[in-house]
The first five atom37 places (N, CA, C, CB, O) and aatype in JSON, in Angstrom:
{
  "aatype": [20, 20, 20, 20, 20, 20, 20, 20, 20, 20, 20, 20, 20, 20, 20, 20, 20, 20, 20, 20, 20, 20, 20, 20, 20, 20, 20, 20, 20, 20, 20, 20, 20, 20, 20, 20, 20, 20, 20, 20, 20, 20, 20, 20, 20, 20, 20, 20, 20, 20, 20, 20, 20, 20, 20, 20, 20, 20, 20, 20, 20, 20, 20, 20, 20, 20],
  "atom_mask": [
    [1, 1, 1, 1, 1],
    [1, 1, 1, 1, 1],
    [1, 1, 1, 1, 1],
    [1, 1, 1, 1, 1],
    [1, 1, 1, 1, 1],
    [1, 1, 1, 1, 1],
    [1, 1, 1, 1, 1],
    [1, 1, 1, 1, 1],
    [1, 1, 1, 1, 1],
    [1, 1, 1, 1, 1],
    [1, 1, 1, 1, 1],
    [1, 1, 1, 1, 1],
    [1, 1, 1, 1, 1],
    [1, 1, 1, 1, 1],
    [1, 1, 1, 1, 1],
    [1, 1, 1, 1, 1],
    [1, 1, 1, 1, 1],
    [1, 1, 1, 1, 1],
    [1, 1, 1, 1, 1],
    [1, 1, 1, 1, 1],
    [1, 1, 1, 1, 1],
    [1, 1, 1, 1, 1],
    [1, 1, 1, 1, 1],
    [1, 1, 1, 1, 1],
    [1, 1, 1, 1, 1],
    [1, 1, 1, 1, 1],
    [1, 1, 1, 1, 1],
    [1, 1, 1, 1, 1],
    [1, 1, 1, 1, 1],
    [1, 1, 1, 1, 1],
    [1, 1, 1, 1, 1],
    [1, 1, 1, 1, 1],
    [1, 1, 1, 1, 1],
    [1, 1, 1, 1, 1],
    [1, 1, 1, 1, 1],
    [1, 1, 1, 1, 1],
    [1, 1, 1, 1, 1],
    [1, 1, 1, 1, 1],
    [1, 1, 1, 1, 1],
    [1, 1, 1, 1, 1],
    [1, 1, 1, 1, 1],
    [1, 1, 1, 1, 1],
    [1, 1, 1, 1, 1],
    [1, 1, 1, 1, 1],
    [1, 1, 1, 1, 1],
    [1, 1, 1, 1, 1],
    [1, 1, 1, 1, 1],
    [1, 1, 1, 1, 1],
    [1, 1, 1, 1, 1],
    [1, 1, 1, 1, 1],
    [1, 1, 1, 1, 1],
    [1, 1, 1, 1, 1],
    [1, 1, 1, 1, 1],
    [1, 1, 1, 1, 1],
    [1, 1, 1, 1, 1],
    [1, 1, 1, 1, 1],
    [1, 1, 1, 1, 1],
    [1, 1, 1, 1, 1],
    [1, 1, 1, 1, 1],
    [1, 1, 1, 1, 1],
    [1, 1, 1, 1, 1],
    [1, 1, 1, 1, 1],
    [1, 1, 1, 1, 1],
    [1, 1, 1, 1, 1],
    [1, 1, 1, 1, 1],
    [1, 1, 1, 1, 1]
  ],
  "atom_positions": [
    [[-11.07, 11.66, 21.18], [-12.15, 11.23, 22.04], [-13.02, 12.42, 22.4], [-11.6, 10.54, 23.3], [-12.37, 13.46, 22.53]],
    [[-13.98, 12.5, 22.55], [-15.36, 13.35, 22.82], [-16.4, 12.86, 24.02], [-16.25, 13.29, 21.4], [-17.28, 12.0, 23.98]],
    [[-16.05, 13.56, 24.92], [-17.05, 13.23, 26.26], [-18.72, 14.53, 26.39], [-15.67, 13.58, 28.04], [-18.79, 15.75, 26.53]],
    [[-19.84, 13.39, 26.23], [-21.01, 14.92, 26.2], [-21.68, 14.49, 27.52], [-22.48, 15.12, 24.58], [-21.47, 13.32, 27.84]],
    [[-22.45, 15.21, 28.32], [-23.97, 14.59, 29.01], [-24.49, 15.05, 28.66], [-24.49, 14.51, 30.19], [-25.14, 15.39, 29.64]],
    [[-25.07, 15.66, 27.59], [-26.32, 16.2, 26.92], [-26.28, 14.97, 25.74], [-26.2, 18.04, 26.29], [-26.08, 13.75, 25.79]],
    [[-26.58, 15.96, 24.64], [-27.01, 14.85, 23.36], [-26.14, 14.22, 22.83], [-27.59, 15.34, 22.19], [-24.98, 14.46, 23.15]],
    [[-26.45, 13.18, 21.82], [-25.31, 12.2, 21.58], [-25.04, 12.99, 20.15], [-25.73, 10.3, 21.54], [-25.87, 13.51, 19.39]],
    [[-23.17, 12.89, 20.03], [-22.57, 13.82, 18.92], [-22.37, 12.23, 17.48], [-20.54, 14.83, 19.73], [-21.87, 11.14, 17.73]],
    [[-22.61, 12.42, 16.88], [-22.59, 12.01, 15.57], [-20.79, 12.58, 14.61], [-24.2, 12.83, 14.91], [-20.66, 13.69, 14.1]],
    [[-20.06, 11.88, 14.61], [-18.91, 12.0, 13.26], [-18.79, 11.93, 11.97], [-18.18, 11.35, 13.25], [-17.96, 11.07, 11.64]],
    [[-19.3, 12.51, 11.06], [-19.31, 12.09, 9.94], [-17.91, 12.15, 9.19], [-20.28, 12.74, 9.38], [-17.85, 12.06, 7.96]],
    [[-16.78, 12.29, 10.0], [-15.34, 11.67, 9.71], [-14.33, 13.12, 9.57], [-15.37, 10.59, 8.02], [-14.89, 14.16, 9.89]],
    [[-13.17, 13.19, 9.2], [-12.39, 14.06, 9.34], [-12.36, 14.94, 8.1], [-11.27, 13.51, 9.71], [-11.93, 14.52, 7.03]],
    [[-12.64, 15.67, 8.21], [-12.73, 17.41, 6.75], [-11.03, 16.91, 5.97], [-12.46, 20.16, 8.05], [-9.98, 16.45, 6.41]],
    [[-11.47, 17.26, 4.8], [-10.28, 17.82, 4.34], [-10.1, 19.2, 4.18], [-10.02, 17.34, 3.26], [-10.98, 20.03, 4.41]],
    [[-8.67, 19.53, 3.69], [-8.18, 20.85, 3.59], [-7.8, 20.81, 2.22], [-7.05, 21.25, 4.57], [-7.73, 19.94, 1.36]],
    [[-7.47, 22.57, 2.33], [-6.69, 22.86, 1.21], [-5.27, 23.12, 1.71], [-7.26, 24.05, 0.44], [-5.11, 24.19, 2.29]],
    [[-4.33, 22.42, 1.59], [-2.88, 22.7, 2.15], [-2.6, 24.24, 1.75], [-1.64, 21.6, 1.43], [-3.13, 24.76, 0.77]],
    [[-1.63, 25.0, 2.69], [-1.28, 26.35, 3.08], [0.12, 26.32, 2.76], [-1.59, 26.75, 4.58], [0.55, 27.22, 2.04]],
    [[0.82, 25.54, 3.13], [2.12, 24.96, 3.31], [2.68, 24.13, 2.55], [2.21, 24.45, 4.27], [1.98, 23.13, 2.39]],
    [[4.18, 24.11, 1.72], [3.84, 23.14, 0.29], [5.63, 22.78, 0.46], [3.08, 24.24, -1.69], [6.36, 23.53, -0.19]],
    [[6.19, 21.91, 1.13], [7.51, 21.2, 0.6], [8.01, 20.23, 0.05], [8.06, 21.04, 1.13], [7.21, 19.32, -0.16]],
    [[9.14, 20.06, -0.3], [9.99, 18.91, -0.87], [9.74, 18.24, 0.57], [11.8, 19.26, -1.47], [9.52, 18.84, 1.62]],
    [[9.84, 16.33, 0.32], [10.41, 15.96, 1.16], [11.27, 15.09, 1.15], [9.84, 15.81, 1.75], [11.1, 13.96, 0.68]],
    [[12.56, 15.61, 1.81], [13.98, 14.94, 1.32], [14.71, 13.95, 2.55], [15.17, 16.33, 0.91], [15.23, 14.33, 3.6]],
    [[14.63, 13.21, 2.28], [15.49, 12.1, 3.42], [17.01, 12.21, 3.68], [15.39, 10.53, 2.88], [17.83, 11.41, 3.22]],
    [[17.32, 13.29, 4.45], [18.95, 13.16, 4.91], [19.4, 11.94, 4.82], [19.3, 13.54, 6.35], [20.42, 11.77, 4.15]],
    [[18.7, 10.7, 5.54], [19.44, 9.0, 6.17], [18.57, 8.37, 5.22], [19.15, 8.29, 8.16], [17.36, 8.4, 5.43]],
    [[19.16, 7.64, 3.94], [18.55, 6.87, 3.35], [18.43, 5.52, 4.04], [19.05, 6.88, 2.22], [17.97, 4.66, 3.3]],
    [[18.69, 5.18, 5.09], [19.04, 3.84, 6.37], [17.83, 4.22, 6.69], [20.42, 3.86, 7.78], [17.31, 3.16, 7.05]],
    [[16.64, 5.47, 6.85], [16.15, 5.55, 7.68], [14.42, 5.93, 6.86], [17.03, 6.46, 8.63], [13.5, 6.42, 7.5]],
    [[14.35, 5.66, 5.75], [13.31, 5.51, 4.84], [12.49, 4.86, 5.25], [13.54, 5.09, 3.78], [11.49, 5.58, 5.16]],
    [[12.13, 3.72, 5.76], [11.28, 3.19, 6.43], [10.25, 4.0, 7.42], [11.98, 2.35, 7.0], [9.02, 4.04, 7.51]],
    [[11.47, 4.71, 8.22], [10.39, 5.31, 9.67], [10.2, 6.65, 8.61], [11.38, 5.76, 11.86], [9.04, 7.05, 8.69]],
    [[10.78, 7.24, 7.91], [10.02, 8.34, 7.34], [8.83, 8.22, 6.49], [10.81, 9.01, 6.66], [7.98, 9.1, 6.33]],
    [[8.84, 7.1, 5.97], [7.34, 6.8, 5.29], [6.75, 6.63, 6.44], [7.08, 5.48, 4.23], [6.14, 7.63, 6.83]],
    [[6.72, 5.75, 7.08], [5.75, 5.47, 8.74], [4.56, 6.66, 9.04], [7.05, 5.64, 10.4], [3.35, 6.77, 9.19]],
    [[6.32, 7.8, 8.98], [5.88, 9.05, 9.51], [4.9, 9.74, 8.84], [6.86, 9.86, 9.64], [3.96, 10.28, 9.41]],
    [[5.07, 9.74, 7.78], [4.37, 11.02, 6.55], [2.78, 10.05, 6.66], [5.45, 11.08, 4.22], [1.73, 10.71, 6.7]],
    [[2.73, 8.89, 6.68], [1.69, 7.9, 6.19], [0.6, 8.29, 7.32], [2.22, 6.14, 6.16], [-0.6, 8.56, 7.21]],
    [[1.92, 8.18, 9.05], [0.64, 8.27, 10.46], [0.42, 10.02, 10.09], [1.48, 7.82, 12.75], [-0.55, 10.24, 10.82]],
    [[0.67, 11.06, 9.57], [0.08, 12.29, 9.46], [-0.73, 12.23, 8.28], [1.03, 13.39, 9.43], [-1.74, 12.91, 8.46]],
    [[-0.71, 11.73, 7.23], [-2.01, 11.27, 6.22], [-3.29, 10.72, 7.2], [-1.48, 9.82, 5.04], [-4.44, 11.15, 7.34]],
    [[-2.56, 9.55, 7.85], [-3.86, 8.81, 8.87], [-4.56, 10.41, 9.43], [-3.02, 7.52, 10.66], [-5.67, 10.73, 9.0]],
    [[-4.01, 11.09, 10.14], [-4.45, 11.73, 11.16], [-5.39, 13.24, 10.4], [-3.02, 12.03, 12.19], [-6.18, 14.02, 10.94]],
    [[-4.93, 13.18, 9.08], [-5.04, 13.99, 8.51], [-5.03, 15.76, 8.69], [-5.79, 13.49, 8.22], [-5.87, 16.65, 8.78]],
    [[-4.04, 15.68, 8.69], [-3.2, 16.84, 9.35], [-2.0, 17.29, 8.02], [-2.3, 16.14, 11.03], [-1.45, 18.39, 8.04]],
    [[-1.74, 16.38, 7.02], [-1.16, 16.51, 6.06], [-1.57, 15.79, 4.61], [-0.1, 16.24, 6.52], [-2.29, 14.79, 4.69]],
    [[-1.26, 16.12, 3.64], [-1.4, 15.41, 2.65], [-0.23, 15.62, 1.54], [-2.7, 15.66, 2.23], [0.48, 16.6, 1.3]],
    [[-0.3, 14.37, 0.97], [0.95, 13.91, 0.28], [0.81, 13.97, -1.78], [1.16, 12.07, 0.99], [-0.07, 13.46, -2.46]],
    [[1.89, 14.7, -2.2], [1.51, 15.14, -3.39], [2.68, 14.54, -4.64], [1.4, 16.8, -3.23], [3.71, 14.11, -4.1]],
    [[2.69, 14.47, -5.58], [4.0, 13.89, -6.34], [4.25, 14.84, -7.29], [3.86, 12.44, -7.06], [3.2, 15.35, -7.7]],
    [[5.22, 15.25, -7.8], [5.46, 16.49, -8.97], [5.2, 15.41, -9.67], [6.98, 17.49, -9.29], [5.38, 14.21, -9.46]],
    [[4.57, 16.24, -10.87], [4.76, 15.56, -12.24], [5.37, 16.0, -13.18], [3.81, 15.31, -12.8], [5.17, 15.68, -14.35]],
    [[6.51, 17.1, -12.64], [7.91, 17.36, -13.39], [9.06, 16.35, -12.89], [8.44, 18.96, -13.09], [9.79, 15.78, -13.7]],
    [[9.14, 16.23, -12.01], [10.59, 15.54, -11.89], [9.89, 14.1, -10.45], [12.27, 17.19, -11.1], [10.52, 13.49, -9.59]],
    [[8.92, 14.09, -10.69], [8.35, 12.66, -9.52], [8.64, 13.07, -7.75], [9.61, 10.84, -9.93], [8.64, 12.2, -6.88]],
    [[8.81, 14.17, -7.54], [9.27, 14.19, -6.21], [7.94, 14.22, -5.31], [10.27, 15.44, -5.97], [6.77, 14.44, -5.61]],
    [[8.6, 13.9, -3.98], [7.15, 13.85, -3.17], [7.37, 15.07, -2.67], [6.79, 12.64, -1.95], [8.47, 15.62, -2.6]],
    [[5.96, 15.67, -2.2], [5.69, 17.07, -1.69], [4.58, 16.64, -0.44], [4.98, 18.24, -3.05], [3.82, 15.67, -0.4]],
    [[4.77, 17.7, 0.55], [3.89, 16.92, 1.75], [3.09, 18.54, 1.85], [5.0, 16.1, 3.57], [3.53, 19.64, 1.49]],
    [[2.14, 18.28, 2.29], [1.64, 19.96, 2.55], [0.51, 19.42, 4.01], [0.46, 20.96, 0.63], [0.07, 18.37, 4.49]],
    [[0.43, 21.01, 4.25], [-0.26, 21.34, 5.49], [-0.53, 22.39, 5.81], [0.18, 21.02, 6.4], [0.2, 23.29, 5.41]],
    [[-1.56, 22.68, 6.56], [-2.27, 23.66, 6.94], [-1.78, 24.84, 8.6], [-3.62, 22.79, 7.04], [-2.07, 24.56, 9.76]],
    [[-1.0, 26.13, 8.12], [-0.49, 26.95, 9.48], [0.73, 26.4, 9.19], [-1.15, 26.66, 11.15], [1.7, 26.64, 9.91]]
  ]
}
């Protein structure tokens, strides 16, 4: 949210990055796959992360920036 009293601010939507930061991501609780997709999906939404697939062995990789 963005509060101005001067001029009105315009969004032209959220930047991407170049990820800094580059892991596997491995599910300890396979019971619990559900809320970890949830998870990785609401930090895609927020874009704060982005989600990558090897194309050696199919694994997912999540990266981020700091």
């Amino acid at each position: 949210d963005t509060f101005t009293e001067g001029e009105q601010l315009k969004f032209t939507g959220i930047p991407s990055f170049a990820p800094e930061q580059f892991r596997y991501i491995e599910n300890a609780d396979p019971m619990k796959f559900k809320q970890l997709a949830k998870g990785v999906d609401q930090l895609m939404d927020e874009g704060v992360a982005q989600l990558f697939t090897s194309a050696l062995n199919g694994r997912k990789i999540i990266g981020t920036v700091g």
